[in-house]
VOMAR-636177 format. One record per residue (C-alpha): residue in one letter; x, z, y. Coordinates in Angstrom, 1 decimal, decimal comma, padded with zeros to 4 digits. Layout:
r  c1  c3  c2
A  X  Z  Y;
...
//
This chain:
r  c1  c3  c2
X  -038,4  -078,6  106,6;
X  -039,8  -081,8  105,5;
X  -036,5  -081,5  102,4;
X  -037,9  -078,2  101,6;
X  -041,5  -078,6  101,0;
X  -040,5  -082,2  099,0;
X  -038,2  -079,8  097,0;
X  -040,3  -077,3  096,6;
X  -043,2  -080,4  095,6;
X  -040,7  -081,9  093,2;
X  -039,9  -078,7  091,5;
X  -044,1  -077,2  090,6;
X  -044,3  -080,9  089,4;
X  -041,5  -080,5  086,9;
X  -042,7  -077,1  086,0;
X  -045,9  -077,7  084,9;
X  -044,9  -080,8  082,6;
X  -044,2  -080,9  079,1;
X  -041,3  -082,7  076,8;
X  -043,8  -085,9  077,1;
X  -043,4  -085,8  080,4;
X  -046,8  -085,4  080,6;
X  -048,6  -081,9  081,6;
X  -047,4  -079,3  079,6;
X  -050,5  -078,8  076,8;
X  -050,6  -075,0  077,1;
X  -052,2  -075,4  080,5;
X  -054,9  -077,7  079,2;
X  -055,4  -074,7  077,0;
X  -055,7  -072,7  080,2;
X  -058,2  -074,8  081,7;
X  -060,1  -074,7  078,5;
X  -060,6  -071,2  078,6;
X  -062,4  -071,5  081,7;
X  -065,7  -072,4  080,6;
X  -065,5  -070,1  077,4;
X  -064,9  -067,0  079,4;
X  -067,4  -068,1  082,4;
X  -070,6  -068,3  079,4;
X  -069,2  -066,5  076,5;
X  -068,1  -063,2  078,5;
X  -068,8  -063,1  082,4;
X  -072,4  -064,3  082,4;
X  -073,5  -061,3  079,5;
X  -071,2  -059,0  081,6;
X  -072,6  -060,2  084,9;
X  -076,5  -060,5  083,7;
X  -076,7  -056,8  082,2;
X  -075,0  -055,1  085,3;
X  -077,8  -057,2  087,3;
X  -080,7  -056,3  084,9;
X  -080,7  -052,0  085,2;
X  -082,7  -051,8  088,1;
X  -085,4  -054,1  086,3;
X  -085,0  -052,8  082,8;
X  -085,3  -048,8  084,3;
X  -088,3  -049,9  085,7;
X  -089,9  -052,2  083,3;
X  -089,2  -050,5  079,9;
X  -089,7  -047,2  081,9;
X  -086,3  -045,2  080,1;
X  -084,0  -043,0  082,1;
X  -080,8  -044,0  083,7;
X  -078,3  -042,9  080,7;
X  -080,7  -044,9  078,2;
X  -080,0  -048,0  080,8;
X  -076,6  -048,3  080,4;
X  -076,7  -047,0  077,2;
X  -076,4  -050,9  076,1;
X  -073,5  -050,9  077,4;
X  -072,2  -048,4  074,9;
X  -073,5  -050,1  072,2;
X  -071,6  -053,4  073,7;
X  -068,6  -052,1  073,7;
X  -068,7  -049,3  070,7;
X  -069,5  -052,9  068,5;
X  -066,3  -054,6  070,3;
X  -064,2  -051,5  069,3;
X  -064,8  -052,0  065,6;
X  -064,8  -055,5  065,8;
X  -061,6  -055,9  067,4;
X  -059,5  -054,1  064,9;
X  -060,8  -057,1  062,3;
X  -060,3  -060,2  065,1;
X  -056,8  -059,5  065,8;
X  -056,3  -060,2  061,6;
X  -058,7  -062,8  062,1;
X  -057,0  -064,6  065,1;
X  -053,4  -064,4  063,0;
X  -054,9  -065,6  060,2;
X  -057,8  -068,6  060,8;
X  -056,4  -069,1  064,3;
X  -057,8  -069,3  068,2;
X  -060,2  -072,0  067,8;
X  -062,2  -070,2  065,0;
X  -062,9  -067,3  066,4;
X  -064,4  -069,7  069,7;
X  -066,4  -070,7  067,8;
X  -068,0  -067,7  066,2;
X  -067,6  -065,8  069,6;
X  -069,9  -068,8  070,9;
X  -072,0  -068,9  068,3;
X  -073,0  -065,1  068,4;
X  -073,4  -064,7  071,9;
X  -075,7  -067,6  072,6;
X  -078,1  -066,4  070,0;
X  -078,0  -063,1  071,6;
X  -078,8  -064,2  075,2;
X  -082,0  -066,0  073,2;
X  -083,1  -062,8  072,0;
X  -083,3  -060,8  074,9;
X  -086,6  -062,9  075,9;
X  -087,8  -060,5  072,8;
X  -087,1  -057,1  074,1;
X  -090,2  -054,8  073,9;
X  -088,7  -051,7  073,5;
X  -085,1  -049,7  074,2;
X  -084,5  -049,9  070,3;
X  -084,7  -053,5  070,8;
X  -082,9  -053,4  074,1;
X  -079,9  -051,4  072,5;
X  -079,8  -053,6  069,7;
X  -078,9  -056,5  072,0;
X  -075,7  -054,7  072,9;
X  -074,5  -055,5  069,2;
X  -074,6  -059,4  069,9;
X  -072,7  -059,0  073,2;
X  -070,2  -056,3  072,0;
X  -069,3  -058,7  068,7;
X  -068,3  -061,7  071,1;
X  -067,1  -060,2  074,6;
X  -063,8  -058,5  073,4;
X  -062,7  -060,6  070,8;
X  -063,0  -063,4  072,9;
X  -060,7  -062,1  075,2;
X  -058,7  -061,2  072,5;
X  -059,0  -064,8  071,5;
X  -058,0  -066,5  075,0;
X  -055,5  -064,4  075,8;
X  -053,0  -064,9  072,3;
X  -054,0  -068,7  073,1;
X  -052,2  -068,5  076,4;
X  -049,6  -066,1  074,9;
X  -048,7  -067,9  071,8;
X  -048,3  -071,2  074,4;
X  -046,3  -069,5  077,2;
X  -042,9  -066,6  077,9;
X  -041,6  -067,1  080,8;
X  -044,7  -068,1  082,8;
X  -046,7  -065,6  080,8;
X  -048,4  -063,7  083,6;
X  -048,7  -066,3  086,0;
X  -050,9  -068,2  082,7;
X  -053,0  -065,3  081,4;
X  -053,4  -064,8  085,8;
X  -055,0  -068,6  086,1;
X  -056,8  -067,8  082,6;
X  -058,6  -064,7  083,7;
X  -059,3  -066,3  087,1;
X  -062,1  -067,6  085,3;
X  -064,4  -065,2  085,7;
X  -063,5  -064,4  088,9;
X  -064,6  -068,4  089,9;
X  -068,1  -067,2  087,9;
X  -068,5  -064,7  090,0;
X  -068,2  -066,2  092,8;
X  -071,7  -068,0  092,5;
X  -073,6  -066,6  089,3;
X  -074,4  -063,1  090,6;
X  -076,3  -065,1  093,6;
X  -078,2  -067,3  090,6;
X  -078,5  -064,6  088,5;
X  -080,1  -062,6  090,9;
X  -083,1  -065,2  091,6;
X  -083,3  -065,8  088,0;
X  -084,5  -062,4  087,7;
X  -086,5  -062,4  090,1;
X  -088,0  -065,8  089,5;
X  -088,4  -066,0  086,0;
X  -087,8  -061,9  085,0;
X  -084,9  -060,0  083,1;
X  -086,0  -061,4  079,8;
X  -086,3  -064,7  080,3;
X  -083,2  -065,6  082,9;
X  -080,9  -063,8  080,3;
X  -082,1  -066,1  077,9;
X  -082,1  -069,2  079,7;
X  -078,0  -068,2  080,5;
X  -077,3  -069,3  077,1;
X  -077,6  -073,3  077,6;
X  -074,2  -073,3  079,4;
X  -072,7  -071,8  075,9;
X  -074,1  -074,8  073,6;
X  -074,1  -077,6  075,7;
X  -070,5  -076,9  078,0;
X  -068,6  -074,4  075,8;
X  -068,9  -076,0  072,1;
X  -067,3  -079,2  073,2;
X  -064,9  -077,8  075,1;
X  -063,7  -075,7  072,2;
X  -063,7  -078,7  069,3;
X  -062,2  -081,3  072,2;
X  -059,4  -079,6  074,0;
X  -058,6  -076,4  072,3;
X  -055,5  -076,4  070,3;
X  -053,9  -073,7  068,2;
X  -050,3  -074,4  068,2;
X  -047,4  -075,8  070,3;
X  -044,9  -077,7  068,4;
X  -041,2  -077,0  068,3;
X  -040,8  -079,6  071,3;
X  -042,8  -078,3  073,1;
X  -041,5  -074,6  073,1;
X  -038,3  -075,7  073,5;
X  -039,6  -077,0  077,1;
X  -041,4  -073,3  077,6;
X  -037,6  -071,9  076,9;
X  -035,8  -074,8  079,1;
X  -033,6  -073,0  081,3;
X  -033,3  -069,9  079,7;
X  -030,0  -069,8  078,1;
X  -031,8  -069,7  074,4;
X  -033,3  -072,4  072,2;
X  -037,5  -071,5  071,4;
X  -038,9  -071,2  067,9;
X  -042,1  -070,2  066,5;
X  -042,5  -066,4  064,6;
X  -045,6  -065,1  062,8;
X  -048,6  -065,7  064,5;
X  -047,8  -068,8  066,1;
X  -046,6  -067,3  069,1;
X  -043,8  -068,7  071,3;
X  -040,2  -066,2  071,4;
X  -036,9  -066,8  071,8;
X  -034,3  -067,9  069,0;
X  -032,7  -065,0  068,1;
X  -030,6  -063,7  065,2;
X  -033,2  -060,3  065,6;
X  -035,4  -059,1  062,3;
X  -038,7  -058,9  063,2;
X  -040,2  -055,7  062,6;
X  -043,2  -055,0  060,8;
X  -046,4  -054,2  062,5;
X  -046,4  -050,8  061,0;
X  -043,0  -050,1  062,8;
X  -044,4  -051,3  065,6;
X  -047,9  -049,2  065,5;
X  -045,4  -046,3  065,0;
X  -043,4  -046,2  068,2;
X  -043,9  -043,5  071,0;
X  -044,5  -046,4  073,5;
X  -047,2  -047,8  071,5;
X  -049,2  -043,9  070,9;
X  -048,7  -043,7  075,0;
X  -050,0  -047,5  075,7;
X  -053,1  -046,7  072,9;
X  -054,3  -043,3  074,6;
X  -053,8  -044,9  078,0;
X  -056,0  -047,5  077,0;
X  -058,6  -045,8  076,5;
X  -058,4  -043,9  079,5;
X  -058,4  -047,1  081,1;
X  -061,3  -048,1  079,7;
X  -063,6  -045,1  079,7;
X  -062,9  -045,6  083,6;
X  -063,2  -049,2  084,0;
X  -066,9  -048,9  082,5;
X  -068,0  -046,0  083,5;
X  -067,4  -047,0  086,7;
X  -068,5  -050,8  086,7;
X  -071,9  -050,1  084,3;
X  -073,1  -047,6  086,9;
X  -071,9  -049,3  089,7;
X  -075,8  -051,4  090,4;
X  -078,2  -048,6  089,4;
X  -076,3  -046,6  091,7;
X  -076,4  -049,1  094,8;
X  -079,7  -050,3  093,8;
X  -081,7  -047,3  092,9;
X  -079,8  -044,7  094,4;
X  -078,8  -045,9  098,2;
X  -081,3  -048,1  098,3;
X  -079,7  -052,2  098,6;
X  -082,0  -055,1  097,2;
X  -080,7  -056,6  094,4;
X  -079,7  -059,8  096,5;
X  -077,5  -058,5  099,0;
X  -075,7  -056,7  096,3;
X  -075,4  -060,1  094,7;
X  -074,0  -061,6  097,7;
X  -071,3  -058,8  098,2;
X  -070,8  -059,0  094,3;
X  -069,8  -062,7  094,8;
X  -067,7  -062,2  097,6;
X  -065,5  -059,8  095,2;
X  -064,8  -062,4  092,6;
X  -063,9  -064,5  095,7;
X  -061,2  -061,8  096,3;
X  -061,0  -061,4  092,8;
X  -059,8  -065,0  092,0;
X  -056,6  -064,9  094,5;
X  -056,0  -061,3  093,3;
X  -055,5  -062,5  089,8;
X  -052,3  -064,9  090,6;
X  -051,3  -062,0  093,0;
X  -051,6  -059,6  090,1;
X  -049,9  -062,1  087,6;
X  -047,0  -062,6  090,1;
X  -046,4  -059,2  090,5;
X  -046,7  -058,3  086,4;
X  -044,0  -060,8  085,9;
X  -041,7  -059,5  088,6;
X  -042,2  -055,7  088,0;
X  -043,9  -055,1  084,6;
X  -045,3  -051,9  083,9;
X  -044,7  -050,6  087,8;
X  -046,7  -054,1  089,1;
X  -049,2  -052,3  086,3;
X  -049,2  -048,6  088,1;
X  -049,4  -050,8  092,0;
X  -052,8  -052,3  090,5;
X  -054,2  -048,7  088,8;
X  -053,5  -047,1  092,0;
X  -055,4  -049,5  094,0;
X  -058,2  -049,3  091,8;
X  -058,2  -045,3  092,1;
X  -058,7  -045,5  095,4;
X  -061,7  -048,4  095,4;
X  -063,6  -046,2  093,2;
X  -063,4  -042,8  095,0;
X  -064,3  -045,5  098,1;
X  -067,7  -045,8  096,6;
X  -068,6  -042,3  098,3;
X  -068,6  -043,6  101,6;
X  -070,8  -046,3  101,4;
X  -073,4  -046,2  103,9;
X  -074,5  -049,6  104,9;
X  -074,0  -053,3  104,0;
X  -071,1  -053,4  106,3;
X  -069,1  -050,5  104,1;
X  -070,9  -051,7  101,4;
X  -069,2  -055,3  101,6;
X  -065,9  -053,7  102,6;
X  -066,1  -051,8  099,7;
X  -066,6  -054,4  097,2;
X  -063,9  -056,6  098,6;
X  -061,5  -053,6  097,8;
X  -062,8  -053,1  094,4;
X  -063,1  -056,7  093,6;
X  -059,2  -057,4  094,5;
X  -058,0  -053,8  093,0;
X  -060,0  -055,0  089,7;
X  -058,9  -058,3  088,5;
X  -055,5  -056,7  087,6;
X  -057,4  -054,8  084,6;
X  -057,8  -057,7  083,1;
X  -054,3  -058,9  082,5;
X  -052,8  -055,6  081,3;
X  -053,4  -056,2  077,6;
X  -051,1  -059,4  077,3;
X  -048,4  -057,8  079,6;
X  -048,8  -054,6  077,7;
X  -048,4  -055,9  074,2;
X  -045,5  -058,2  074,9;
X  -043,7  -056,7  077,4;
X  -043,6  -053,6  075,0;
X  -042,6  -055,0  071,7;
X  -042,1  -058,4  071,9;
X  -044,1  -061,5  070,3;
X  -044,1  -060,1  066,8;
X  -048,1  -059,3  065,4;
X  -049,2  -060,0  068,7;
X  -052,9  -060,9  067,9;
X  -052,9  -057,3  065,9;
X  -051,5  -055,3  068,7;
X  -053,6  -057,0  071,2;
X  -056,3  -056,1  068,9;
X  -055,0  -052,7  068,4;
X  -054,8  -052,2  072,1;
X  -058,5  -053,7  072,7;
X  -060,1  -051,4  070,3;
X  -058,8  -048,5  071,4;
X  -060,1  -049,2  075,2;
X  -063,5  -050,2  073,7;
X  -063,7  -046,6  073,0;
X  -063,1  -046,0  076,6;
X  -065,4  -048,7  077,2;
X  -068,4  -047,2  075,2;
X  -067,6  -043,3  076,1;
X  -067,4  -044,4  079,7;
X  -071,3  -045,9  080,7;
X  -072,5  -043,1  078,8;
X  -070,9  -040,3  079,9;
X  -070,7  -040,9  083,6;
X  -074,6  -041,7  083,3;
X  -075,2  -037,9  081,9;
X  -073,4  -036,6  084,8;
X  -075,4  -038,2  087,2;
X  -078,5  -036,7  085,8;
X  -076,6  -033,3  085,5;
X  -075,5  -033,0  089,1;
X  -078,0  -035,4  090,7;
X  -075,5  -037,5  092,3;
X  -072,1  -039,8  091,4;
X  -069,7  -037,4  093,5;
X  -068,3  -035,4  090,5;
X  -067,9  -038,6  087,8;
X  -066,6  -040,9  090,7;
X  -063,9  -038,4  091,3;
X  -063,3  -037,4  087,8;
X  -062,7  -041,4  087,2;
X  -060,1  -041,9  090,4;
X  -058,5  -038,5  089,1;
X  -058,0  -040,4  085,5;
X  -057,0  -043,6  087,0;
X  -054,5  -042,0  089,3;
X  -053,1  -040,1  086,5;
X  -052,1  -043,4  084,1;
X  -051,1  -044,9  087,4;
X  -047,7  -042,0  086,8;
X  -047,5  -042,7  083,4;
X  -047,4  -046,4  083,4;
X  -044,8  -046,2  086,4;
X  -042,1  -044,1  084,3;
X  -042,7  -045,5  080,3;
X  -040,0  -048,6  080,2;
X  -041,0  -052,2  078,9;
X  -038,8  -051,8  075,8;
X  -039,0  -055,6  075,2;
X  -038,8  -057,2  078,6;
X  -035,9  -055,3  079,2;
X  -034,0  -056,5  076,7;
X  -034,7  -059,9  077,5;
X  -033,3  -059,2  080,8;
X  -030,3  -057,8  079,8;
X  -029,7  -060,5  077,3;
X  -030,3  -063,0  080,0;
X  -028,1  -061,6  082,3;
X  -025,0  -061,5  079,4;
X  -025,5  -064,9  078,7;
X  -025,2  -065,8  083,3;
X  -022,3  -063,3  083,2;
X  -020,5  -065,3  080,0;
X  -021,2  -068,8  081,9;
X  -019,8  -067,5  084,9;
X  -016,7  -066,4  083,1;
X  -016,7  -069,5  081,0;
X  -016,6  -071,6  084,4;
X  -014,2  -069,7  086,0;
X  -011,9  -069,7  083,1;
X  -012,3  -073,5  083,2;
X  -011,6  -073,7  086,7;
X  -008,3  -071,7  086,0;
X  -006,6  -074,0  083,5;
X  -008,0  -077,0  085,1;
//
């Protein structure tokens, strides 16, 4: 037992390091994306979701004017995104940080001068410019520095906000309490200048260098090299094709519309989540806090479970997680006290930290490494107009009907629906790579059993 376990020591050791001998820099990179995502995308994300109750109430608008923010958010990440994925190819990761940083911090600042819901939409311009392309961002950072540990990487990357999550919402929630909606928003923005600018100029780097690729592909059967982009792949004798063959491919129309399916249900979902708790059956703001930290407890083991299972199963690890999350939402019905309450958003926080990894797995498990900052961007635009049509539209039919029953069912109907078509459309790419790697173990075998022959 004790051989196993020293084995099993002596083997994570040598997987993490790098040709230095040192650990491997990509995972620096990893870390470094920590505090970036934690200020620059969960503490917006966290702090408007917290704020409805308060802003309905102070500002005196209706419930689809509420969330209507959130459209603007995300129908400002949508256009933005199409121009970060050229951006991210082109000036790099570390670039588009730092204007991610720059943008949202000021933002935060301005909330303290809300007086209106013309000046309370506007602030969903600020938030939408930074929160997607910075995902965008951190994710090709972990994808141009990692293959075969790609999911387990983006998993520890997006576990970021899950380790947020697991205290903010609790602070949040006093801040706004304490010091009111305005001012705790703004006051959120210190961690971005003080914590997240040093990080980025300090650790973040762009590139790995041809050593160090070469340990990212040790084992593999194939040498590494670095294609357009910057992004790690395989030697291989292969032309790579041009984006617009890639944007051209059935697979990649499917993915797109999928996306925004995804995306009009993660939102529409997740933006009316607190009015509906807090207005509608009635919790105090703190205990759906505490229930809401509990979930990004969850969340943060779900993440490596989720990144495990998208690098053993692709796409049907992807239809596992939309499943789950079909059935936490049609679970919000049946809430009718903390105790289901909590149950509830233990099974929604688990089901939803697999959303976050799809893009990455998507884009390269699809077509490769080639123009994978423009089809990550490609991909992220088209769910941010799921993202913006979602809040809005779920919103509406809550004041239609008078209750959530209809759109909560509509969105498990939608989830359920690219749950099936995610399970049967193949990972073009990945199984290539698979058959390929499985030639090369068949042609060693043969190789040593030939030796063993004339030996």
């Amino acid at each position: 037992m004790n051989n196993k376990v020293f084995r099993a020591f002596h083997e994570m050791r040598k997987e993490i390091k790098g040709p230095d001998g040192k650990l491997y820099y990509g995972w620096w990179n990893v870390f470094a994306t920590y505090p970036c995502i934690i200020f620059i995308f969960t503490t917006p994300l966290m702090m408007l979701k917290l704020i409805y109750p308060a802003v309905e109430e102070s500002l005196q608008i209706s419930r689809a004017d509420v969330v209507a923010i959130s459209s603007v958010k995300f129908a400002t990440s949508a256009i933005v995104a199409f121009a970060a994925g050229f951006l991210i190819d082109r000036l790099g990761v570390k670039s588009v940080l730092y204007l991610c940083a720059m943008v949202t911090g000021l933002g935060l600042v301005y909330f303290n001068f809300i007086d209106s819901k013309w000046t309370y939409w506007a602030a969903g311009i600020a938030m939408g410019f930074s929160s997607m392309p910075l995902l965008m961002a951190t994710k090709t950072l972990v994808a141009r520095w990692f293959n075969r540990r790609l999911g387990l990487a983006v998993g520890l990357t997006m576990s970021a906000s899950s380790l947020a999550g697991i205290v903010f919402p609790i602070l949040f929630a006093w801040m706004i309490e304490t010091l009111g909606w305005q001012l705790a928003t703004a006051w959120t923005s210190t961690g971005i200048f003080f914590i997240v600018m040093p990080v980025i100029y300090f650790v973040v780097r762009d590139d790995p260098s041809p050593e160090e690729i070469a340990a990212e592909f040790e084992g593999q059967g194939a040498a590494g090299k670095i294609v357009r982009g910057g992004l790690v792949e395989a030697e291989t004798d292969e032309k790579a094709p041009s984006a617009g063959e890639l944007f051209r491919k059935p697979t990649f129309m499917i993915i797109g519309f999928m996306m925004i399916a995804i995306g009009f249900v993660d939102q529409g979902f997740t933006q009316n989540l607190t009015p509906f708790l807090v207005n509608d059956l009635g919790f105090t703001l703190t205990k759906v806090a505490v229930t809401l930290s509990l979930s990004f407890l969850f969340g943060l083991s779900s993440k490596l479970f989720f990144g495990w299972l998208f690098d053993r199963l692709s796409f049907k690890g992807l239809s596992i997680c939309y499943v789950m999350n079909a059935l936490a939402i049609i679970a919000a019905l049946g809430i009718q006290g903390f105790v289901t309450l909590l149950i509830f958003q233990l099974a929604r926080g688990f089901a939803h930290s697999g959303i976050l990894l799809e893009t990455p797995v998507l884009a390269k498990h699809a077509f490769g490494p080639f123009h994978l900052g423009k089809v990550i961007g490609t991909f992220s635009a088209l769910a941010g107009v799921g993202l913006t049509l979602g809040p809005i539209t779920v919103a509406k039919l809550f004041e239609i009907y008078g209750n959530y029953n209809v759109a909560f069912t509509l969105l498990t109907g939608i989830m359920a629906l690219c749950a099936v078509i995610i399970y049967f459309l193949p990972p073009e790419y990945r199984l290539r790579q698979l058959r390929e790697q499985k030639e090369r173990e068949e042609q060693t075998v043969r190789s040593r059993e030939y030796a063993n022959e004339t030996s």
